[in-house]
PDB file of N, CA, C and O in Angstrom:
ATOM      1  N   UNK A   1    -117.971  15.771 198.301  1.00  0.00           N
ATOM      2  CA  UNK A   1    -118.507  15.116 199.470  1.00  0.00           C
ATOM      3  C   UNK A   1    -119.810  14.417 199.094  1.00  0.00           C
ATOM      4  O   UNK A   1    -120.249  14.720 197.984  1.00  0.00           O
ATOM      5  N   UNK A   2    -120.551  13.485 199.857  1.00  0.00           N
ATOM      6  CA  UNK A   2    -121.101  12.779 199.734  1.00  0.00           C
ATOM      7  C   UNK A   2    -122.211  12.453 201.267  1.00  0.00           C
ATOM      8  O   UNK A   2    -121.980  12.495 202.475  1.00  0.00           O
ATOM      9  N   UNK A   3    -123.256  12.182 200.578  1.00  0.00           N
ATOM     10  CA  UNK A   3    -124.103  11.760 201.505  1.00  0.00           C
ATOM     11  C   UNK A   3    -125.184  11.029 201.890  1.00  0.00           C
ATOM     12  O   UNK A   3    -125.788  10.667 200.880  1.00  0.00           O
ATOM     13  N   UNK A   4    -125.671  10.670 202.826  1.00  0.00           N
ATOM     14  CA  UNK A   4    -126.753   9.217 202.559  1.00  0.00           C
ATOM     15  C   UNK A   4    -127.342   9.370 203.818  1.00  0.00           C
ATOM     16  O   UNK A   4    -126.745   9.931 204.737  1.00  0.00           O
ATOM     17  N   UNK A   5    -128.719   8.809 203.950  1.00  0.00           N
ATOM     18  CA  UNK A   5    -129.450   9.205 205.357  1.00  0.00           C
ATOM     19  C   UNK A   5    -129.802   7.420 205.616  1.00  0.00           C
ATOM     20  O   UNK A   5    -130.791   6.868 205.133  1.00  0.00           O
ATOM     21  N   UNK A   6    -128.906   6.819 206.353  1.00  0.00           N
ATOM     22  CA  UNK A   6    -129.182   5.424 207.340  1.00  0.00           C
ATOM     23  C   UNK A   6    -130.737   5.164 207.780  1.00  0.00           C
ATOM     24  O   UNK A   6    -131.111   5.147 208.953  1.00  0.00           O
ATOM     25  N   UNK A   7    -131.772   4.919 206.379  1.00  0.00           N
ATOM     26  CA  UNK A   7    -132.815   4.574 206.764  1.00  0.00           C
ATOM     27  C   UNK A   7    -133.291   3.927 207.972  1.00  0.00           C
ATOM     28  O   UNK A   7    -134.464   4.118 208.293  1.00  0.00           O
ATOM     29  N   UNK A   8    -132.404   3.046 208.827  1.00  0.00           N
ATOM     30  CA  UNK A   8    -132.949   2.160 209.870  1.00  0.00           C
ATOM     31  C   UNK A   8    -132.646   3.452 211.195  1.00  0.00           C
ATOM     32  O   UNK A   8    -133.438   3.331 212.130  1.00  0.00           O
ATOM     33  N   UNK A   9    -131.928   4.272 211.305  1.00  0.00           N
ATOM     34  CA  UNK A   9    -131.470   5.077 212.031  1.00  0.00           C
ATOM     35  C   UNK A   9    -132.214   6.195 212.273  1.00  0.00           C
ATOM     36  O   UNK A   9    -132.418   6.770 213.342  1.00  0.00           O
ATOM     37  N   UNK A  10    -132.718   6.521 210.826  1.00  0.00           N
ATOM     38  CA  UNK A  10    -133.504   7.797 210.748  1.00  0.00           C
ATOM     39  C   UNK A  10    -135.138   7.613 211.839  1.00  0.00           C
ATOM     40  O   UNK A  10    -135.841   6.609 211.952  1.00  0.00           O
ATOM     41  N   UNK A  11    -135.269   8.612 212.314  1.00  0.00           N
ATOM     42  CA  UNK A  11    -136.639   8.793 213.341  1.00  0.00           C
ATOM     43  C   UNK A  11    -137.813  10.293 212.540  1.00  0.00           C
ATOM     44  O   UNK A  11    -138.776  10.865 213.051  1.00  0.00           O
ATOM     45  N   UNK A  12    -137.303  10.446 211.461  1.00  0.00           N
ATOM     46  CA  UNK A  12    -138.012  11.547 210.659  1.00  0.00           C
ATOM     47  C   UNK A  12    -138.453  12.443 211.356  1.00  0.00           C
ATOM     48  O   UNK A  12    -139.648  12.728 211.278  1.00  0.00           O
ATOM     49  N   UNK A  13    -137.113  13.506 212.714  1.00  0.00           N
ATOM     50  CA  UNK A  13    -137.638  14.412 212.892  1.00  0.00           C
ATOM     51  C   UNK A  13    -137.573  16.088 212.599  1.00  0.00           C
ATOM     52  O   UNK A  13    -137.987  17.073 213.210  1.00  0.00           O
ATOM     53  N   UNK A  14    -136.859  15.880 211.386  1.00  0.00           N
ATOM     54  CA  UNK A  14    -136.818  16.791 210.647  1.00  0.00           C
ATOM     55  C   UNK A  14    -135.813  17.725 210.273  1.00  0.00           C
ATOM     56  O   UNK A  14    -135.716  18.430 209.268  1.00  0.00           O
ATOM     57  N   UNK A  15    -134.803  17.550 211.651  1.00  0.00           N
ATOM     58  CA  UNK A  15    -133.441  18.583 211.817  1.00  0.00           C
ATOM     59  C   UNK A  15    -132.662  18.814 210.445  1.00  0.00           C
ATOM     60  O   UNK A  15    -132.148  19.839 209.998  1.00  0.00           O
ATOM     61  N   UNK A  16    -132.730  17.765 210.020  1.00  0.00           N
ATOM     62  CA  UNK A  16    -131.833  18.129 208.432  1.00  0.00           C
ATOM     63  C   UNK A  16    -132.523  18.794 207.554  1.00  0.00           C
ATOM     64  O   UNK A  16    -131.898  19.274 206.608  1.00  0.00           O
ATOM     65  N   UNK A  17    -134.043  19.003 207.637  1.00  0.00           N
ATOM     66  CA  UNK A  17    -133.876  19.580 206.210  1.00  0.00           C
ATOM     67  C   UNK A  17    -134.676  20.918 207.113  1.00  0.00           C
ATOM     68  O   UNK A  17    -135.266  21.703 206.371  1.00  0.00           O
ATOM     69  N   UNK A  18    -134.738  21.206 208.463  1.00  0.00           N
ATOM     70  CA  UNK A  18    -134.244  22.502 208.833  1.00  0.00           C
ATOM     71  C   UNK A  18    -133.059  23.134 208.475  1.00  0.00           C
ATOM     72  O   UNK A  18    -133.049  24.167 207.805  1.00  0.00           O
ATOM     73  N   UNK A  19    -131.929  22.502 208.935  1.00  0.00           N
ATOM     74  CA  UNK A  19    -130.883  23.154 209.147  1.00  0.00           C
ATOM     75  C   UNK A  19    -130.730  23.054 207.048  1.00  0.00           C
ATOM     76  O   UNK A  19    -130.429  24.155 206.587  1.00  0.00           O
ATOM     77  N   UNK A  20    -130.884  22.061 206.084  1.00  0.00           N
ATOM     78  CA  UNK A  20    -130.440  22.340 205.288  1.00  0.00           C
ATOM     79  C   UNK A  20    -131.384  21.627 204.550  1.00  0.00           C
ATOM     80  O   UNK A  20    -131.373  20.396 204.547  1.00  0.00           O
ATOM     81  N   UNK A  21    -132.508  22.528 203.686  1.00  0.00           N
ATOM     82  CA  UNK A  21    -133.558  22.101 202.823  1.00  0.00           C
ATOM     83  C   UNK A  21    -132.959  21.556 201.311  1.00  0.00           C
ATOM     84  O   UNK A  21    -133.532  20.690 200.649  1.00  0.00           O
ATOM     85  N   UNK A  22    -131.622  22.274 200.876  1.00  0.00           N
ATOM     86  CA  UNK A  22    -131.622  22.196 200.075  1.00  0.00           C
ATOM     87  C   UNK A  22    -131.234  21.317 199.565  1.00  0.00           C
ATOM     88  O   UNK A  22    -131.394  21.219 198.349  1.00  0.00           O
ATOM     89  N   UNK A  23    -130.374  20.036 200.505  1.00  0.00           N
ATOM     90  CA  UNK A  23    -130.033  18.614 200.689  1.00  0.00           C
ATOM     91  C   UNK A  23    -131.163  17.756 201.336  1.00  0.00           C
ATOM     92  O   UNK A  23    -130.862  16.583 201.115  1.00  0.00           O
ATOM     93  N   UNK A  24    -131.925  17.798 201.794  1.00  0.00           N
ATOM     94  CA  UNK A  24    -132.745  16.877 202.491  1.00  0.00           C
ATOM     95  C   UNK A  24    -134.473  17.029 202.479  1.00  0.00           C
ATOM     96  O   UNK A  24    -135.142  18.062 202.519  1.00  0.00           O
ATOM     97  N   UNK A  25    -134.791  16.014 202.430  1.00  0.00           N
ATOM     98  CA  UNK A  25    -136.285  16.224 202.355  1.00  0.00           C
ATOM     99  C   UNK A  25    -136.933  14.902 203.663  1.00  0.00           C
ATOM    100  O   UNK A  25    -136.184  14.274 204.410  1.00  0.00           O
ATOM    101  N   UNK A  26    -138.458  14.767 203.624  1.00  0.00           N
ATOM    102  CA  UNK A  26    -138.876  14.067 204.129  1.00  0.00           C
ATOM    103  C   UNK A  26    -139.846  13.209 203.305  1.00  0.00           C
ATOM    104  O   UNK A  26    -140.826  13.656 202.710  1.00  0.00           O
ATOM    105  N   UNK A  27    -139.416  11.782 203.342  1.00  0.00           N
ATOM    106  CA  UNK A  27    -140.456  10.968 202.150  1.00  0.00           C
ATOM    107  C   UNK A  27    -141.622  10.611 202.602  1.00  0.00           C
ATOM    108  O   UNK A  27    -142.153  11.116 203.591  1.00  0.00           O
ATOM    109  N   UNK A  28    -142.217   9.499 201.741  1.00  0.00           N
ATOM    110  CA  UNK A  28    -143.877   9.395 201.986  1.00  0.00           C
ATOM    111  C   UNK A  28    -143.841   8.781 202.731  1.00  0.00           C
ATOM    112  O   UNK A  28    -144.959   8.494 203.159  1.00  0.00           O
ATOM    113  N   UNK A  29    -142.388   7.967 203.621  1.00  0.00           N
ATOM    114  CA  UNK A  29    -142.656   7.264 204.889  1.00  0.00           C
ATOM    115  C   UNK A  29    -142.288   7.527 206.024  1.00  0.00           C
ATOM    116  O   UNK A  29    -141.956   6.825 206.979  1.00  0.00           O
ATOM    117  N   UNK A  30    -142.432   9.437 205.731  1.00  0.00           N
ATOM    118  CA  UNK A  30    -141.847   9.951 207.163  1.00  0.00           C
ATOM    119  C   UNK A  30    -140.270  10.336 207.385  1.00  0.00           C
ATOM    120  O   UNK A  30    -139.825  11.470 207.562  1.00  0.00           O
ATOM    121  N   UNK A  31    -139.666   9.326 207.342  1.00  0.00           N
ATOM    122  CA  UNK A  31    -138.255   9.503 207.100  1.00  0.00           C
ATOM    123  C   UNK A  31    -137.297  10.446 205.921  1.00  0.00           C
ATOM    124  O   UNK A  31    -137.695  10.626 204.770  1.00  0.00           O
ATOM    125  N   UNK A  32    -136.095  10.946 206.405  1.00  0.00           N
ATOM    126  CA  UNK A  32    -135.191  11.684 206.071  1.00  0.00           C
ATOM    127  C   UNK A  32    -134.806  10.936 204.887  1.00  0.00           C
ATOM    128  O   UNK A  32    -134.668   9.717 204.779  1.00  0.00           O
ATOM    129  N   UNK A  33    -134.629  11.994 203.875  1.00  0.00           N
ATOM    130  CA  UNK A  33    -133.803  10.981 202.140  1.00  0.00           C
ATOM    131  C   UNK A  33    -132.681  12.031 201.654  1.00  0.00           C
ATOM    132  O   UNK A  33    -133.159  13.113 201.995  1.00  0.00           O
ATOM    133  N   UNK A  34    -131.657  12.237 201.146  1.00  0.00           N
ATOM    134  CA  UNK A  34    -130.814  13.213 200.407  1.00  0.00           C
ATOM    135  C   UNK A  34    -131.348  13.766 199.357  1.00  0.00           C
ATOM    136  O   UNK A  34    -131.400  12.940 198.446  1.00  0.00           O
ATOM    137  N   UNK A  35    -131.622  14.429 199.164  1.00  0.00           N
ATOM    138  CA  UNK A  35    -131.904  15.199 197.962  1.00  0.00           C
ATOM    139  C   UNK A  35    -130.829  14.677 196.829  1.00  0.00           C
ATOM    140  O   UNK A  35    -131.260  14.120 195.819  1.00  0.00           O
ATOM    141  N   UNK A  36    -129.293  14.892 197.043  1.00  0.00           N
ATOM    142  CA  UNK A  36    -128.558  14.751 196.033  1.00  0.00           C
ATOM    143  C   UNK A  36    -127.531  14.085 196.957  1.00  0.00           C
ATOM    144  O   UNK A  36    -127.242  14.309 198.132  1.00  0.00           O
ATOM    145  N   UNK A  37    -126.950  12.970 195.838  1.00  0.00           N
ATOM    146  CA  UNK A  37    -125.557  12.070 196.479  1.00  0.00           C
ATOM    147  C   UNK A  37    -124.727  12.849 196.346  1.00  0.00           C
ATOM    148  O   UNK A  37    -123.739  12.534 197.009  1.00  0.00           O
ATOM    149  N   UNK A  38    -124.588  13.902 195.716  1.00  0.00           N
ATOM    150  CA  UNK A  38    -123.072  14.455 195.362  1.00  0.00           C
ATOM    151  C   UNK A  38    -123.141  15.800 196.074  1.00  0.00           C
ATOM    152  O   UNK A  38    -123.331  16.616 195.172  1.00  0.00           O
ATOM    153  N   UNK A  39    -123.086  16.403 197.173  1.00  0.00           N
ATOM    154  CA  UNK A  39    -122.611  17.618 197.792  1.00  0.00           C
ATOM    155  C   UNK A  39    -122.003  18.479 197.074  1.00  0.00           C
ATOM    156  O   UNK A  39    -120.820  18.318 196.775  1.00  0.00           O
ATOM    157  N   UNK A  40    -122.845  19.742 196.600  1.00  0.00           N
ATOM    158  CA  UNK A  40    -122.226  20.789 195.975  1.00  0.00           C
ATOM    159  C   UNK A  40    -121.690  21.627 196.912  1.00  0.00           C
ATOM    160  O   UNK A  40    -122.228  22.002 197.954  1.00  0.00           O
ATOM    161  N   UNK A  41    -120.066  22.043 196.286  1.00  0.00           N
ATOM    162  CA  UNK A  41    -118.623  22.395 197.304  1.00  0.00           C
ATOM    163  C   UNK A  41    -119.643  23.358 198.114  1.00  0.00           C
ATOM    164  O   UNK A  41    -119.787  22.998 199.282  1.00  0.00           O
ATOM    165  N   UNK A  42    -120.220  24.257 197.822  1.00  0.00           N
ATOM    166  CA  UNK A  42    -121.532  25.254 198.182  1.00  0.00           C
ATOM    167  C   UNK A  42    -122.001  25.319 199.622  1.00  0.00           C
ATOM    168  O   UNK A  42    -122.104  26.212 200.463  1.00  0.00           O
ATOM    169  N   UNK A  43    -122.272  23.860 199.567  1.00  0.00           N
ATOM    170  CA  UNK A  43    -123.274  23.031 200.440  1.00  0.00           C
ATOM    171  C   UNK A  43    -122.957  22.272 201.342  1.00  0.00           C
ATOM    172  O   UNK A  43    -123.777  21.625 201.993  1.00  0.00           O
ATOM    173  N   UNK A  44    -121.289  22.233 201.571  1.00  0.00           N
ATOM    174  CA  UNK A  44    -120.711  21.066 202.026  1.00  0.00           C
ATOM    175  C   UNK A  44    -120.497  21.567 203.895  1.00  0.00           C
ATOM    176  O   UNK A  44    -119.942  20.878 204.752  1.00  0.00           O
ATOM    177  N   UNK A  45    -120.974  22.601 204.042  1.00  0.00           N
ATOM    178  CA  UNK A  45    -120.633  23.016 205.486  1.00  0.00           C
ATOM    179  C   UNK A  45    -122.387  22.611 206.069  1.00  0.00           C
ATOM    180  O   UNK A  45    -122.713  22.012 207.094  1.00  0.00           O
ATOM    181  N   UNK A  46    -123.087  23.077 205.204  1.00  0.00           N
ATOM    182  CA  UNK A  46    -124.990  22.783 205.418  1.00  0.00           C
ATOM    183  C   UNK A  46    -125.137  21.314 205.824  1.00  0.00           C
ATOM    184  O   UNK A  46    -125.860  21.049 206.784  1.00  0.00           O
ATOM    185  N   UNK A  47    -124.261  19.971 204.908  1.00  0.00           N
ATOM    186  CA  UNK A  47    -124.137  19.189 204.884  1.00  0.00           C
ATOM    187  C   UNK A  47    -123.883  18.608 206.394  1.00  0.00           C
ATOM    188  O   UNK A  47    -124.755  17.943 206.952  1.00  0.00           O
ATOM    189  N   UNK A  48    -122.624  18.905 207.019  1.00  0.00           N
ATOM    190  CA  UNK A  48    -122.246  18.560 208.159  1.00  0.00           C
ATOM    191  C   UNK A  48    -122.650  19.405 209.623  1.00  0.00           C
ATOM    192  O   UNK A  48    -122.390  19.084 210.783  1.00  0.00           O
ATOM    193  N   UNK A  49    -123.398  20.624 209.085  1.00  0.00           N
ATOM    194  CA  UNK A  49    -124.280  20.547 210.161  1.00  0.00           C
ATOM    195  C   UNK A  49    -125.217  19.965 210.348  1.00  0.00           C
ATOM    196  O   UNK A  49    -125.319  19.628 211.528  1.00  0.00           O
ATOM    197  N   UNK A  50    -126.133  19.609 209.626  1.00  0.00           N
ATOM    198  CA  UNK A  50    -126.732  18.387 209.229  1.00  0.00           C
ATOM    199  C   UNK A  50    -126.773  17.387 210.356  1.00  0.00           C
ATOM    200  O   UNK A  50    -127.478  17.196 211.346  1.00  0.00           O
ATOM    201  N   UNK A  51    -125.465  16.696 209.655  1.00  0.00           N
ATOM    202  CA  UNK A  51    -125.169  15.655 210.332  1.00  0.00           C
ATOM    203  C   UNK A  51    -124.714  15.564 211.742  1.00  0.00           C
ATOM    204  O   UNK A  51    -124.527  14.624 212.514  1.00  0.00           O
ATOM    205  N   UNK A  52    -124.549  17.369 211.852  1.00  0.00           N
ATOM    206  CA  UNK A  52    -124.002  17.557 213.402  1.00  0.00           C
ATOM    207  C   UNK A  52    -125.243  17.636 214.147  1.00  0.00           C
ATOM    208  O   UNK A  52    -125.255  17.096 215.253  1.00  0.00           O
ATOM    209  N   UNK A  53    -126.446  18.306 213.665  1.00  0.00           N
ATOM    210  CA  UNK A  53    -127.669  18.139 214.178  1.00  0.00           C
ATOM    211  C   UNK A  53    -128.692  16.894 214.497  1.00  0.00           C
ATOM    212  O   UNK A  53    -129.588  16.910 215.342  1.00  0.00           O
ATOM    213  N   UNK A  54    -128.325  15.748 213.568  1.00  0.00           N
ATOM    214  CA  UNK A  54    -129.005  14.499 213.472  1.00  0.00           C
ATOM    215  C   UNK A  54    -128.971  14.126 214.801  1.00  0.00           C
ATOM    216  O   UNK A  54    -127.862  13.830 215.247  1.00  0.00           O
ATOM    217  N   UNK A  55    -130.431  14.041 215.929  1.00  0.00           N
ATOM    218  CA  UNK A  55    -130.081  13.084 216.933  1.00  0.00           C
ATOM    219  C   UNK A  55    -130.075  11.798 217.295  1.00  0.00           C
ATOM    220  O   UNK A  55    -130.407  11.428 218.421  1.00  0.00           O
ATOM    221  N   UNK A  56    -129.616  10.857 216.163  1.00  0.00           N
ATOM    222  CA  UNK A  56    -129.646   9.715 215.581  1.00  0.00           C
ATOM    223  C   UNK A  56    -127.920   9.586 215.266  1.00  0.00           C
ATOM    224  O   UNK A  56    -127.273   8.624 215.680  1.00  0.00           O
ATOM    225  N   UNK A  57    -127.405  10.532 214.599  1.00  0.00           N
ATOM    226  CA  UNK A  57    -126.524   9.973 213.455  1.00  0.00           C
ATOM    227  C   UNK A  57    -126.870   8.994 212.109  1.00  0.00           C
ATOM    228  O   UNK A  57    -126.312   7.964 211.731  1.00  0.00           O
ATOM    229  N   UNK A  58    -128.070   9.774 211.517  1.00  0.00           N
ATOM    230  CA  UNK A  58    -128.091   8.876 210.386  1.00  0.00           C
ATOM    231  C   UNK A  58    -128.085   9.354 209.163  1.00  0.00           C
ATOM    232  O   UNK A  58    -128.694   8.956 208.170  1.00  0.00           O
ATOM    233  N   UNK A  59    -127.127  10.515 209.338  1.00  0.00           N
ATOM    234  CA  UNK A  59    -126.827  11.316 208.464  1.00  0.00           C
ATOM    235  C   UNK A  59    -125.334  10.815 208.174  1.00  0.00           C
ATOM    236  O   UNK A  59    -124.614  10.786 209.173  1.00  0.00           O
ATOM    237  N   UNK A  60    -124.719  10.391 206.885  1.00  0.00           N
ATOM    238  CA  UNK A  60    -123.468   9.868 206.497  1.00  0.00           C
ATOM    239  C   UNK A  60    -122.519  10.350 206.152  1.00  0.00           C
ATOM    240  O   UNK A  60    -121.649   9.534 206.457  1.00  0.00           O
ATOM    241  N   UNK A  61    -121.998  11.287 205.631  1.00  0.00           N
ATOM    242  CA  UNK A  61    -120.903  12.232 204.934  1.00  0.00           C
ATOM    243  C   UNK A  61    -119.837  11.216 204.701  1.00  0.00           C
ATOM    244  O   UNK A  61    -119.412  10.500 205.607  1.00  0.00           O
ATOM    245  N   UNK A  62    -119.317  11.157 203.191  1.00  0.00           N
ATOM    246  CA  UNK A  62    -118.181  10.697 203.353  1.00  0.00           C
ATOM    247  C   UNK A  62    -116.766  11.705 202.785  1.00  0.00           C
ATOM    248  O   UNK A  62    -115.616  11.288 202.925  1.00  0.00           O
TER     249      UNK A  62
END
């Protein structure tokens, strides 16, 4: 799995790298970034809560 945070979408308020630090961080411009493009099998449920938490949707999974 795979993932990407929709810079124009993102509002940097943090839900992703609550719900899952070990994919997501917050950069020097506030906004949400992936830690890693490639979803370890591990990680892949952290992942889509994630994205189930985003109140944006600018969390991507493919």
């Amino acid at each position: 799995m795979k993932v990407k945070v929709n810079q124009e979408a993102c509002i940097g308020c943090g839900a992703c790298t609550a719900v899952a630090e070990d994919l997501f961080e917050i950069n020097d411009e506030g906004l949400s970034t992936a830690k890693v493009a490639e979803v370890p099998a591990d990680k892949e449920q952290a992942a889509k809560d994630a994205q189930e938490t985003c109140p944006t949707g600018a969390i991507v999974t493919e």
